[in-house]
CHARMM internal coordinates of N, CA and C (Angstrom, degrees):
IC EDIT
DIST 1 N 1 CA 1.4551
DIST 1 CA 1 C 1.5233
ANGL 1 N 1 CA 1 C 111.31
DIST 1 C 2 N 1.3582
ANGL 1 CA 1 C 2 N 125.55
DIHE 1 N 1 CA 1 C 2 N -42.79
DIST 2 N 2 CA 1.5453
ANGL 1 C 2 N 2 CA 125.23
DIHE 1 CA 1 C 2 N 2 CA 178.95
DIST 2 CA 2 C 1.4172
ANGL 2 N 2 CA 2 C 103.55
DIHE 1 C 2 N 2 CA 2 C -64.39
DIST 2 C 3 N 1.6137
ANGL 2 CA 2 C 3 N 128.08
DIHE 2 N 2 CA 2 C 3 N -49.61
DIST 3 N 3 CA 1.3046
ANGL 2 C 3 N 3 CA 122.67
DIHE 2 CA 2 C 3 N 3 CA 162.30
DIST 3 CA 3 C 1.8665
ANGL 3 N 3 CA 3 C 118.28
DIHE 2 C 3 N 3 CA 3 C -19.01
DIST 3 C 4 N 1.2496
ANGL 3 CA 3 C 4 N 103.81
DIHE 3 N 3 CA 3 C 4 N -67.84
DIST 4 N 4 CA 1.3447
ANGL 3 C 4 N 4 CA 127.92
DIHE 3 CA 3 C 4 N 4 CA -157.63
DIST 4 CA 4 C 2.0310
ANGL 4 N 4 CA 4 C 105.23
DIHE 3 C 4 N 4 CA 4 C -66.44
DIST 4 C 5 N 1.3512
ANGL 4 CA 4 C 5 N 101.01
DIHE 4 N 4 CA 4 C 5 N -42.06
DIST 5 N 5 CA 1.5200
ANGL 4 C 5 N 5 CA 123.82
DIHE 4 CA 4 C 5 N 5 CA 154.29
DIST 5 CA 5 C 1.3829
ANGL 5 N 5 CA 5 C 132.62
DIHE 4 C 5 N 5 CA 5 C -42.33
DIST 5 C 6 N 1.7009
ANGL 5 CA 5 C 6 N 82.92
DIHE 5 N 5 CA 5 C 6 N -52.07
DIST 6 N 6 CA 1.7427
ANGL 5 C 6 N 6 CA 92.43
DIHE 5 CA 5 C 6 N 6 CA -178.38
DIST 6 CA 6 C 1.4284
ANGL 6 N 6 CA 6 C 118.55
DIHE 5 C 6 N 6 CA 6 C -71.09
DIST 6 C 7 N 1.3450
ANGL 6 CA 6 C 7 N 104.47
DIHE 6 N 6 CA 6 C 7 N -26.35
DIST 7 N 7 CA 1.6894
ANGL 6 C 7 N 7 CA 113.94
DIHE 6 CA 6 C 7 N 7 CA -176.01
DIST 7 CA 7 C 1.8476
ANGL 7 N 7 CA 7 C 96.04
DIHE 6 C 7 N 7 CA 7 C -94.96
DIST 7 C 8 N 1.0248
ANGL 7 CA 7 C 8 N 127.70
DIHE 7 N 7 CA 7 C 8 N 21.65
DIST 8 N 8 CA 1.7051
ANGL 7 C 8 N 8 CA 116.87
DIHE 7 CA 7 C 8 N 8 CA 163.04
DIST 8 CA 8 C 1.6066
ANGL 8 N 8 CA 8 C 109.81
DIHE 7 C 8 N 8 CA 8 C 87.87
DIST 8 C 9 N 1.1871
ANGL 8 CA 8 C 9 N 121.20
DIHE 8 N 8 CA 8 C 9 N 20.59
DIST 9 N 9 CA 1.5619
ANGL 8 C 9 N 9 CA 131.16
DIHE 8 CA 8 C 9 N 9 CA 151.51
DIST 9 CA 9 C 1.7352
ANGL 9 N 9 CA 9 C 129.36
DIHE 8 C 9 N 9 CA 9 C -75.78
DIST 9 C 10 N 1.2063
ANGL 9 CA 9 C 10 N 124.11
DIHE 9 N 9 CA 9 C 10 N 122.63
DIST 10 N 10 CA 1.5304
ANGL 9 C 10 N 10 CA 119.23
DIHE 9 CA 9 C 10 N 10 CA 173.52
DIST 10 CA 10 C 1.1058
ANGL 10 N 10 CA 10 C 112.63
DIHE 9 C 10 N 10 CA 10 C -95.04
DIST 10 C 11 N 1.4324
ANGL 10 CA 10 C 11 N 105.18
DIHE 10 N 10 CA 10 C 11 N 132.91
DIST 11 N 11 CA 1.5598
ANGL 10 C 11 N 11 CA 102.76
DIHE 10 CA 10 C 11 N 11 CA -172.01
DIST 11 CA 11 C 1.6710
ANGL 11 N 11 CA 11 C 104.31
DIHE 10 C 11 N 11 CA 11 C -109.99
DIST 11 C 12 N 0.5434
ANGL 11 CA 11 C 12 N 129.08
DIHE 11 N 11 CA 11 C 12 N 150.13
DIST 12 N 12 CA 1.9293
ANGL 11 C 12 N 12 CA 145.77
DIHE 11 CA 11 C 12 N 12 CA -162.96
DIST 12 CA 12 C 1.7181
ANGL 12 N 12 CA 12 C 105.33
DIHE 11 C 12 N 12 CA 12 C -127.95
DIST 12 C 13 N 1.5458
ANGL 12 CA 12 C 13 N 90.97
DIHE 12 N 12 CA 12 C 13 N 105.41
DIST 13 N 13 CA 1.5187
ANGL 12 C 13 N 13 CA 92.47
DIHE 12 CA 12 C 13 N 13 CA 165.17
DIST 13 CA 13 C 1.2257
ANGL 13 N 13 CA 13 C 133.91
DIHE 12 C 13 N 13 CA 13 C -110.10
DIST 13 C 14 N 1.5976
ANGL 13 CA 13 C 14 N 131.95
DIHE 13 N 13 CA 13 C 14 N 119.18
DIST 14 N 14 CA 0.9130
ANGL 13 C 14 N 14 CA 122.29
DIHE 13 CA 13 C 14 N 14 CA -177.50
DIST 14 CA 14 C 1.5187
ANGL 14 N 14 CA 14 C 132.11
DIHE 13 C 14 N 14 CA 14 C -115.53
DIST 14 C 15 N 1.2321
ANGL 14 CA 14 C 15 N 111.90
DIHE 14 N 14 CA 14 C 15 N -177.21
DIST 15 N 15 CA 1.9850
ANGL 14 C 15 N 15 CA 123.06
DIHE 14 CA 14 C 15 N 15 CA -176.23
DIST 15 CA 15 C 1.2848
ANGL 15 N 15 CA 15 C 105.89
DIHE 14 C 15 N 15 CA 15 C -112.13
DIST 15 C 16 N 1.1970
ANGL 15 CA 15 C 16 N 135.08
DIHE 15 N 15 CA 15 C 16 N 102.40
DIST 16 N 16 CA 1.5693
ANGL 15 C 16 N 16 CA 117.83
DIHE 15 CA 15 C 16 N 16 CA 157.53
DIST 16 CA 16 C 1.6244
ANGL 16 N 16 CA 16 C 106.23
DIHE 15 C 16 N 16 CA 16 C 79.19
DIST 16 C 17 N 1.1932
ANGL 16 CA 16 C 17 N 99.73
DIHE 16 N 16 CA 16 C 17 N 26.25
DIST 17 N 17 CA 1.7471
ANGL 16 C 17 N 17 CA 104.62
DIHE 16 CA 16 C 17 N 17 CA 173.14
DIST 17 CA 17 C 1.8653
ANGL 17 N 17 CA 17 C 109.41
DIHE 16 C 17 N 17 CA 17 C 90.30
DIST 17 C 18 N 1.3682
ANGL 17 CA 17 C 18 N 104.47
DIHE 17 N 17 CA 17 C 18 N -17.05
DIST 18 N 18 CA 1.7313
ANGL 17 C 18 N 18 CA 106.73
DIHE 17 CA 17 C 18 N 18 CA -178.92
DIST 18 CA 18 C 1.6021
ANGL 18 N 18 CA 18 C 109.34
DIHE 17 C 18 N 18 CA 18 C -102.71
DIST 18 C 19 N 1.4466
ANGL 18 CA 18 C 19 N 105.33
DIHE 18 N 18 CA 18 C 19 N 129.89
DIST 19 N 19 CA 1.5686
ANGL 18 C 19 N 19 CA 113.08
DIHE 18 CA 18 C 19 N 19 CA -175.04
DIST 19 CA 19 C 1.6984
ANGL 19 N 19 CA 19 C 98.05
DIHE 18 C 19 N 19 CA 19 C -55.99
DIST 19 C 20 N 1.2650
ANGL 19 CA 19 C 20 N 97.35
DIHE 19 N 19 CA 19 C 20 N 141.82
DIST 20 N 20 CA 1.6708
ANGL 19 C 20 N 20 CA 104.38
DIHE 19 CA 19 C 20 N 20 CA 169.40
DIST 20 CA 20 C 1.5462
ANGL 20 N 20 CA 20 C 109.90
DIHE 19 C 20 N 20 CA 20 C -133.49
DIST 20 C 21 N 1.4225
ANGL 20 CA 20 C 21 N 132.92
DIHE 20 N 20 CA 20 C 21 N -5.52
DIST 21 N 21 CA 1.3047
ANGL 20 C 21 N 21 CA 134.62
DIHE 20 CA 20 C 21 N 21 CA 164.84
DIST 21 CA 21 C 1.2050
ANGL 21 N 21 CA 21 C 119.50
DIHE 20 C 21 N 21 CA 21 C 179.85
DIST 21 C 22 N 1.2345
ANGL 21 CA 21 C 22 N 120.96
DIHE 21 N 21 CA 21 C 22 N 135.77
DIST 22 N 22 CA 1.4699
ANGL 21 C 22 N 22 CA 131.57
DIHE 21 CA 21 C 22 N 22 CA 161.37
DIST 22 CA 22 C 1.2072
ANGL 22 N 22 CA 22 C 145.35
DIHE 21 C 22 N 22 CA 22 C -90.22
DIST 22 C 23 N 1.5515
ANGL 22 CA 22 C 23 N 114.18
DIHE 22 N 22 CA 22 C 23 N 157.09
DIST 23 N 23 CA 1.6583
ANGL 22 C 23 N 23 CA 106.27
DIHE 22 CA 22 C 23 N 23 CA -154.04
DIST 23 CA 23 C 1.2687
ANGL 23 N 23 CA 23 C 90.11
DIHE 22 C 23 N 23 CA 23 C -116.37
DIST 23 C 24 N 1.3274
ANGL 23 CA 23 C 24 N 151.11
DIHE 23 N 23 CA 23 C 24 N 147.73
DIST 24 N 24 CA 1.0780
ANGL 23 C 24 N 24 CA 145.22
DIHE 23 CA 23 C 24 N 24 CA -131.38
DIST 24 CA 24 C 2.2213
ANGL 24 N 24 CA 24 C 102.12
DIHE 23 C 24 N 24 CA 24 C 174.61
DIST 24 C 25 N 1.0319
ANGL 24 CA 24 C 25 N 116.76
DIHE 24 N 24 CA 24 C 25 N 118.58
DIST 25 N 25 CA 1.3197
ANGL 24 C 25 N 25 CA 120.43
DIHE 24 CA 24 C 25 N 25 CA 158.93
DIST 25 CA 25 C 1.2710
ANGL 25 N 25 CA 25 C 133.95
DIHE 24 C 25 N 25 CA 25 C -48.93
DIST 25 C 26 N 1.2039
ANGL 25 CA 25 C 26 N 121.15
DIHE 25 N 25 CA 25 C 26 N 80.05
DIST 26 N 26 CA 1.4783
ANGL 25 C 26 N 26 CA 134.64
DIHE 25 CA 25 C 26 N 26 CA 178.43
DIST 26 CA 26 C 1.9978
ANGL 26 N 26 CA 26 C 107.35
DIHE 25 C 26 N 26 CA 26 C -22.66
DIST 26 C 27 N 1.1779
ANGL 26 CA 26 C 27 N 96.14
DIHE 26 N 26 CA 26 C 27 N 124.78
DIST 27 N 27 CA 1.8044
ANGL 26 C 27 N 27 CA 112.05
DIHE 26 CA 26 C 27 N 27 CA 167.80
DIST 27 CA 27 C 1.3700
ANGL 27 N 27 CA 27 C 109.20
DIHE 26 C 27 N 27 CA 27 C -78.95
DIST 27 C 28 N 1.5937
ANGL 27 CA 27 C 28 N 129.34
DIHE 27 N 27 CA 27 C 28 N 155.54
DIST 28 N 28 CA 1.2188
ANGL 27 C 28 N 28 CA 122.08
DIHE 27 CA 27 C 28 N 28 CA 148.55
DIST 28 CA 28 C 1.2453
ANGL 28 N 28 CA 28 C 121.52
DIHE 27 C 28 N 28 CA 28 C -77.65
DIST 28 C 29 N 1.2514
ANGL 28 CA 28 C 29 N 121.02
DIHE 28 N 28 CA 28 C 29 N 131.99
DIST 29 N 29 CA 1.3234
ANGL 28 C 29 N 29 CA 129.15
DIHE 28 CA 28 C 29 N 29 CA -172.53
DIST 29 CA 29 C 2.4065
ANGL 29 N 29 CA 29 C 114.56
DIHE 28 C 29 N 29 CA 29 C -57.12
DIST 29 C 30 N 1.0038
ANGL 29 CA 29 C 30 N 87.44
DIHE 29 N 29 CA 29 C 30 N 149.31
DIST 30 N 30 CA 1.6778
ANGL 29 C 30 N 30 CA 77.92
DIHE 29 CA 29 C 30 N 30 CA -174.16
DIST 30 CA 30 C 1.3102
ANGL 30 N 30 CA 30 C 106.66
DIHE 29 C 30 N 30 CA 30 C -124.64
DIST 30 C 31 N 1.3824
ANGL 30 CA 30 C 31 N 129.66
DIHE 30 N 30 CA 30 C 31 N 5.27
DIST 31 N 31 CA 1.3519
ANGL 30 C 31 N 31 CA 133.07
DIHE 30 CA 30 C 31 N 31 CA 160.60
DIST 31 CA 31 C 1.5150
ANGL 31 N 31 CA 31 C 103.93
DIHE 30 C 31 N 31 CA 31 C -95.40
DIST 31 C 32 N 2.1033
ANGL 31 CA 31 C 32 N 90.20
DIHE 31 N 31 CA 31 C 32 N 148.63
DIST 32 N 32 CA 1.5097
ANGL 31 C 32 N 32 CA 104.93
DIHE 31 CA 31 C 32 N 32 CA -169.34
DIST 32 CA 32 C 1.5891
ANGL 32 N 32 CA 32 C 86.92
DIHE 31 C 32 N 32 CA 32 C -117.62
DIST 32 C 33 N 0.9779
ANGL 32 CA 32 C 33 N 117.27
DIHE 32 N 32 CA 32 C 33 N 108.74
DIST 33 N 33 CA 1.5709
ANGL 32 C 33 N 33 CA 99.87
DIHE 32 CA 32 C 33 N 33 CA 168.20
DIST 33 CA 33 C 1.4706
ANGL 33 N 33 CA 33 C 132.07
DIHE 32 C 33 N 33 CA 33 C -68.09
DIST 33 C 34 N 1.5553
ANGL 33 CA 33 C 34 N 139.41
DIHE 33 N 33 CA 33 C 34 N 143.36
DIST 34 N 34 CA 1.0807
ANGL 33 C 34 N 34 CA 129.73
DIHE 33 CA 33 C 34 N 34 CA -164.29
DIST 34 CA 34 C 2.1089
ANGL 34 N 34 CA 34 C 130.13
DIHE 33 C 34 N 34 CA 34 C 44.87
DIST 34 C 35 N 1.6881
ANGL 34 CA 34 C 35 N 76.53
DIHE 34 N 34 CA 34 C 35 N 18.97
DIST 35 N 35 CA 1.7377
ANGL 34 C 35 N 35 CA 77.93
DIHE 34 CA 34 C 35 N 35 CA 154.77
DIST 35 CA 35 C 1.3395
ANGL 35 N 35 CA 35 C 121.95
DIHE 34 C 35 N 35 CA 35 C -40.29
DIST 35 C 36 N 1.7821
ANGL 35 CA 35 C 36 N 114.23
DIHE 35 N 35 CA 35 C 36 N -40.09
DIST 36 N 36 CA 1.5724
ANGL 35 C 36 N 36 CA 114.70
DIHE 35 CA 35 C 36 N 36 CA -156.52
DIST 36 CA 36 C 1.3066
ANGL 36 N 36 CA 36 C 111.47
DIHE 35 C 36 N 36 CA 36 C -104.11
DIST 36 C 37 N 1.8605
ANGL 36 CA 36 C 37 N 119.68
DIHE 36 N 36 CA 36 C 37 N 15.27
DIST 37 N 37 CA 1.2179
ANGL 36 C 37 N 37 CA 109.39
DIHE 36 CA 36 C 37 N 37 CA -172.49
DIST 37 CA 37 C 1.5459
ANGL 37 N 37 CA 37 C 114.93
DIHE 36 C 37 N 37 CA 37 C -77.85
DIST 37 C 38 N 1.6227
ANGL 37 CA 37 C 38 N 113.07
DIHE 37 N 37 CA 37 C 38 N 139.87
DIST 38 N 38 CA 1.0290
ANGL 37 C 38 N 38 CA 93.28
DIHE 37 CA 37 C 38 N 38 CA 163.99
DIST 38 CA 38 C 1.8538
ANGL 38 N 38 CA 38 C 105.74
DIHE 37 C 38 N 38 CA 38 C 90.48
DIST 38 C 39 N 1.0011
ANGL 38 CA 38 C 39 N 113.52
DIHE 38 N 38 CA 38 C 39 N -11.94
DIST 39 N 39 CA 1.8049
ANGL 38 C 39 N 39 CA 120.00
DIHE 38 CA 38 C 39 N 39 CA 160.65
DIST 39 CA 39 C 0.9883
ANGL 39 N 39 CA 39 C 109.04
DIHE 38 C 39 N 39 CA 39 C -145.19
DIST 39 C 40 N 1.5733
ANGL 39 CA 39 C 40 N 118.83
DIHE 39 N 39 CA 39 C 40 N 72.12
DIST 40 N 40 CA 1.2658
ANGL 39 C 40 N 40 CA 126.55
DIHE 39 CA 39 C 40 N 40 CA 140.19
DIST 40 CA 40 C 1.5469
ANGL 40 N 40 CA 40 C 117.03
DIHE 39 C 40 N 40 CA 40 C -102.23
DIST 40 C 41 N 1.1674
ANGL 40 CA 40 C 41 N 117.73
DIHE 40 N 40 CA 40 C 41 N 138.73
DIST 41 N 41 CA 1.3826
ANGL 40 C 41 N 41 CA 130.09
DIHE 40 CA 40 C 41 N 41 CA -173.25
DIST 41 CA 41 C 1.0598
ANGL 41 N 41 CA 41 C 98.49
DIHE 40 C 41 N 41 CA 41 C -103.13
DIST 41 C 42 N 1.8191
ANGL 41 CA 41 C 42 N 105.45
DIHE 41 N 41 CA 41 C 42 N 154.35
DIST 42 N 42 CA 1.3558
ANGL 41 C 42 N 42 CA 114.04
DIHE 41 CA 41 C 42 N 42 CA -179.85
DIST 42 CA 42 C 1.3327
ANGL 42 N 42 CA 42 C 129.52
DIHE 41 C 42 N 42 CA 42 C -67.19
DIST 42 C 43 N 1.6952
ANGL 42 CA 42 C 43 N 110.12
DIHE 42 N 42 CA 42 C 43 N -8.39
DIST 43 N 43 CA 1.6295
ANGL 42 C 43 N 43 CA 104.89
DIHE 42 CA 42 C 43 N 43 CA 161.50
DIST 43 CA 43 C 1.1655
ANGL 43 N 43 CA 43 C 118.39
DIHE 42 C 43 N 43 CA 43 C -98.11
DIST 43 C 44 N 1.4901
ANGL 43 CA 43 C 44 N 117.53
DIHE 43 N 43 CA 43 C 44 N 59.12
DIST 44 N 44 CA 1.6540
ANGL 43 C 44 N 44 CA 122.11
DIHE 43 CA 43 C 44 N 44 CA 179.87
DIST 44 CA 44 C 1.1902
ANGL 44 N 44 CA 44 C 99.62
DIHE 43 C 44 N 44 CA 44 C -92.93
DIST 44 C 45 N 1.7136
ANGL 44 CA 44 C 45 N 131.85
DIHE 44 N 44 CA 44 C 45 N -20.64
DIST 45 N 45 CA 1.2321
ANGL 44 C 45 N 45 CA 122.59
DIHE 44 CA 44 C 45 N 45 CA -161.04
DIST 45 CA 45 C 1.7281
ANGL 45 N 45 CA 45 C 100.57
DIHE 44 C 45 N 45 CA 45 C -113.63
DIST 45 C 46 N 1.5215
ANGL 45 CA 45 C 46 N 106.62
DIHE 45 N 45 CA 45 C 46 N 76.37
DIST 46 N 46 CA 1.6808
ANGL 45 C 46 N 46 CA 102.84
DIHE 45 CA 45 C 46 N 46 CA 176.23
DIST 46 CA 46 C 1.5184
ANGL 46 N 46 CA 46 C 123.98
DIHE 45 C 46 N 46 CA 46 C -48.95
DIST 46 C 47 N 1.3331
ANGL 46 CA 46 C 47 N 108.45
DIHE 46 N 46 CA 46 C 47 N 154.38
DIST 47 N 47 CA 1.5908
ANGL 46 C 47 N 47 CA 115.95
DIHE 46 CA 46 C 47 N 47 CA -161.15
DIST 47 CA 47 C 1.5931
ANGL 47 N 47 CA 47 C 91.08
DIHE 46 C 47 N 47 CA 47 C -121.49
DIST 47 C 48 N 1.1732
ANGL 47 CA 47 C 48 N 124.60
DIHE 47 N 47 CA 47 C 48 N 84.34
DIST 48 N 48 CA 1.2723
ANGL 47 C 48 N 48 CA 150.55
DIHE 47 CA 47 C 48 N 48 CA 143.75
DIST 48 CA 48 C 2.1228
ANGL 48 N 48 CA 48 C 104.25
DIHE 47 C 48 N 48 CA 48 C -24.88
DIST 48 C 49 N 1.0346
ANGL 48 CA 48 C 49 N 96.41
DIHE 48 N 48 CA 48 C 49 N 84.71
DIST 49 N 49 CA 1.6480
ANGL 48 C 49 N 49 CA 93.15
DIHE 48 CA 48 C 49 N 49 CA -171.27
DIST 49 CA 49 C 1.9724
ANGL 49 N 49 CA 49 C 99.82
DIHE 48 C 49 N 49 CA 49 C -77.59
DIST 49 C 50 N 1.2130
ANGL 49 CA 49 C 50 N 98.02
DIHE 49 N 49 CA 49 C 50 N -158.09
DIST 50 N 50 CA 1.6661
ANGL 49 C 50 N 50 CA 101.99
DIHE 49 CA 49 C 50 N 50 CA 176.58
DIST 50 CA 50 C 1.0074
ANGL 50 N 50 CA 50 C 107.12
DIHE 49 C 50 N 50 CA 50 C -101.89
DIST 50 C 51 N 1.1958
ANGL 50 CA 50 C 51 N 139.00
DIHE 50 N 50 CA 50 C 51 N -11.30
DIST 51 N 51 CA 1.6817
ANGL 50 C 51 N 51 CA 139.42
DIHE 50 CA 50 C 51 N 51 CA -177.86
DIST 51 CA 51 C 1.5110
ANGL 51 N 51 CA 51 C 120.53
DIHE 50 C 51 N 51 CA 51 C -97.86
DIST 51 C 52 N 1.3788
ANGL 51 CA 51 C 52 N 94.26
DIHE 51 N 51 CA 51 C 52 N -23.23
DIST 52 N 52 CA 2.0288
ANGL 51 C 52 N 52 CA 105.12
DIHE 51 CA 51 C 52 N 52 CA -170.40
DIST 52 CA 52 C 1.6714
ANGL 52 N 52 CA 52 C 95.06
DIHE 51 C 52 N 52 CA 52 C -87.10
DIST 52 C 53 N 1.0790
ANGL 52 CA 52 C 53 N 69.79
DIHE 52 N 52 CA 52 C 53 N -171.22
DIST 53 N 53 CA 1.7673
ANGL 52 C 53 N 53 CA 86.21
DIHE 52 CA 52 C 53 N 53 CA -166.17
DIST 53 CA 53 C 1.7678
ANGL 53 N 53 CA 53 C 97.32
DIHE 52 C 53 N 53 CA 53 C -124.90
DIST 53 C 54 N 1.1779
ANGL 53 CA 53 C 54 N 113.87
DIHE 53 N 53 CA 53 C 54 N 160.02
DIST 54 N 54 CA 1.5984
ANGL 53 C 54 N 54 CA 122.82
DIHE 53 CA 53 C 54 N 54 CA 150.00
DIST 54 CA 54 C 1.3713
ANGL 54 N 54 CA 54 C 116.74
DIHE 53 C 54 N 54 CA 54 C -55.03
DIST 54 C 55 N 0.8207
ANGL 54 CA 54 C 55 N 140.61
DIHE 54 N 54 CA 54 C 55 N -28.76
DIST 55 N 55 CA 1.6813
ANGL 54 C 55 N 55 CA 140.51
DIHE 54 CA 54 C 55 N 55 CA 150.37
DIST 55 CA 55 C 0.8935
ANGL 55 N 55 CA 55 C 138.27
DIHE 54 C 55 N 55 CA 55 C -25.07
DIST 55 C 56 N 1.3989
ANGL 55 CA 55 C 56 N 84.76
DIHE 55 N 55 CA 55 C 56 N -74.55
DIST 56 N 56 CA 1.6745
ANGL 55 C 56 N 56 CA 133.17
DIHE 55 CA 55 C 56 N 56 CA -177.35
DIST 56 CA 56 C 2.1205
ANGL 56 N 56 CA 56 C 91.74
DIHE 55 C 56 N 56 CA 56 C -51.56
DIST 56 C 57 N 1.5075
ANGL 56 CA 56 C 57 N 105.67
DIHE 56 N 56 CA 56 C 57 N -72.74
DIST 57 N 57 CA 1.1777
ANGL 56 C 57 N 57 CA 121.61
DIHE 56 CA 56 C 57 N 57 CA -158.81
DIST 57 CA 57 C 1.7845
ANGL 57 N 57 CA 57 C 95.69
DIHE 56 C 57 N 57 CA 57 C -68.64
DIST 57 C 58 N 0.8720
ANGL 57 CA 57 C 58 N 142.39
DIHE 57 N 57 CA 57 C 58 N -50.41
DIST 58 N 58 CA 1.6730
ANGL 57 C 58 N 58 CA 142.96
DIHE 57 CA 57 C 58 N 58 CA 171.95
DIST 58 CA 58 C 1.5753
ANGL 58 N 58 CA 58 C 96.20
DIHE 57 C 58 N 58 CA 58 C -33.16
DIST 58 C 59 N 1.3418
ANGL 58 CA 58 C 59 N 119.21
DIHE 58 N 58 CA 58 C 59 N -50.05
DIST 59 N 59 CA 1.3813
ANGL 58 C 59 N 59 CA 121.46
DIHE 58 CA 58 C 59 N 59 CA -139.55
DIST 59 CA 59 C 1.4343
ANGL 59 N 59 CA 59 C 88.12
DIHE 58 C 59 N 59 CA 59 C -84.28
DIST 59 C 60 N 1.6339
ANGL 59 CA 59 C 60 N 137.98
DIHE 59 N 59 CA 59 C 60 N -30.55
DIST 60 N 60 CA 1.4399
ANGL 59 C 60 N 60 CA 140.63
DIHE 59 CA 59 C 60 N 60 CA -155.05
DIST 60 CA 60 C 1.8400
ANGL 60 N 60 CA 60 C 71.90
DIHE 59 C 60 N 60 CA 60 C -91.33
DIST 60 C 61 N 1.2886
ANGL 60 CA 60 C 61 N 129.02
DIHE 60 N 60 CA 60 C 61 N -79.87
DIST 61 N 61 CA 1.1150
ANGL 60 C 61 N 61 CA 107.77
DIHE 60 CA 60 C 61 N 61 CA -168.86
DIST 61 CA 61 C 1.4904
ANGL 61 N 61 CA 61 C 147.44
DIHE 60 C 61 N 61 CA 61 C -33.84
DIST 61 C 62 N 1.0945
ANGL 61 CA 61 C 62 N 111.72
DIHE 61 N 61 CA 61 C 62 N -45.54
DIST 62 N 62 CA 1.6371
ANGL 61 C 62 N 62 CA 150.44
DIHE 61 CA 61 C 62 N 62 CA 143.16
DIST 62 CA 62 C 1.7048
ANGL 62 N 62 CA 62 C 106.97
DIHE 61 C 62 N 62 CA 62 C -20.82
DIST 62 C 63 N 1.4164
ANGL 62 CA 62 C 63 N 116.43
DIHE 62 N 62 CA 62 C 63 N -58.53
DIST 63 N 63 CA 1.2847
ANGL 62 C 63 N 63 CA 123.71
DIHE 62 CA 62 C 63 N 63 CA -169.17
DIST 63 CA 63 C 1.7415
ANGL 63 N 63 CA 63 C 106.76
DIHE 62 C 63 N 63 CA 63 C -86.52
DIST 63 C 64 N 1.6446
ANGL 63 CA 63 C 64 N 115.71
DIHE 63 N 63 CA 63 C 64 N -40.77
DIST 64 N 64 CA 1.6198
ANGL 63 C 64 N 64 CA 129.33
DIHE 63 CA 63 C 64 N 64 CA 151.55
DIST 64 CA 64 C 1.3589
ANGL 64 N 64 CA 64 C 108.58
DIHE 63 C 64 N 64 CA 64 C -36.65
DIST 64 C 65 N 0.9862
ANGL 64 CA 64 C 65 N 145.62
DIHE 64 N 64 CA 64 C 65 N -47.02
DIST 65 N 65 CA 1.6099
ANGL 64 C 65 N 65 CA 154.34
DIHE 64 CA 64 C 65 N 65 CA -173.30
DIST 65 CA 65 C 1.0392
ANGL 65 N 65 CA 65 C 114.97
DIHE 64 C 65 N 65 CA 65 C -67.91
DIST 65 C 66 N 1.2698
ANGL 65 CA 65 C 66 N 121.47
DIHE 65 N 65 CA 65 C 66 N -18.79
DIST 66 N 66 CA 1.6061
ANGL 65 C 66 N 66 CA 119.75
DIHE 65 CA 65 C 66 N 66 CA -177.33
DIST 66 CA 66 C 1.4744
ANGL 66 N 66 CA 66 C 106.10
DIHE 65 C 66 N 66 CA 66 C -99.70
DIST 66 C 67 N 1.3363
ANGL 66 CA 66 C 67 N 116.88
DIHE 66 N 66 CA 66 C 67 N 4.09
DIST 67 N 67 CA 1.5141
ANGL 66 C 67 N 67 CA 131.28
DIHE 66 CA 66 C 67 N 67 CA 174.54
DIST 67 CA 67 C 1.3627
ANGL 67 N 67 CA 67 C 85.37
DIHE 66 C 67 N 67 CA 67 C -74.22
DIST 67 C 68 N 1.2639
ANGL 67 CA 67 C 68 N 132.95
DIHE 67 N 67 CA 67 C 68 N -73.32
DIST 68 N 68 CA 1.7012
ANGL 67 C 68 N 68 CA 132.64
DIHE 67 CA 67 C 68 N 68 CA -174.02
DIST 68 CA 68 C 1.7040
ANGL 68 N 68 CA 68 C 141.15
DIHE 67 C 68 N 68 CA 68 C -28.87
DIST 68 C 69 N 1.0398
ANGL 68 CA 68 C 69 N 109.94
DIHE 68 N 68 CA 68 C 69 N 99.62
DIST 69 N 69 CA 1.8938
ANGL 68 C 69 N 69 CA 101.61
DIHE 68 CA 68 C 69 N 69 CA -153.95
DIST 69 CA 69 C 1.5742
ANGL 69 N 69 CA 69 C 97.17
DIHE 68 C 69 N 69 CA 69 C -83.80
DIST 69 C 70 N 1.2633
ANGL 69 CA 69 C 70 N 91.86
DIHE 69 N 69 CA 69 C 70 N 91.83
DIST 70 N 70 CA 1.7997
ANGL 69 C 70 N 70 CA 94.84
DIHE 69 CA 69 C 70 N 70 CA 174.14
DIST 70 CA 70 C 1.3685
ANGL 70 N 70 CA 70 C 117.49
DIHE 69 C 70 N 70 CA 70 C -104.00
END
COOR INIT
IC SEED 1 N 1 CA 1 C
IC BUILD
């Protein structure tokens, strides 16, 4: 069965004729956790004034971020 897995087959296990779990080929995971510890800059917390927009303010953040050597 891991054979059959390893090459991109799902295998379906069942009880009494009803699926009860599947075997499935593990993904590599694509989250890094705590990439960002520890480089956050002090303009992480945008100041949304009364005149700007959410746009506006994403986009100042957005452009701040590329300060970050990730």
């Amino acid at each position: 069965m891991i054979e059959a897995v390893e090459n991109g087959e799902e295998i379906v296990i069942t009880k009494h004729g009803k699926p009860v779990a599947r075997l499935v080929q593990e993904l590599p995971r694509t989250i890094r956790f705590g990439l960002l510890e520890g480089k956050t800059p002090d303009w992480a917390e945008v100041d949304f004034d009364e005149g700007s927009t959410m746009t506006e303010g994403f986009n100042v953040w957005k452009e701040n971020l590329k300060e970050l050597d990730l």
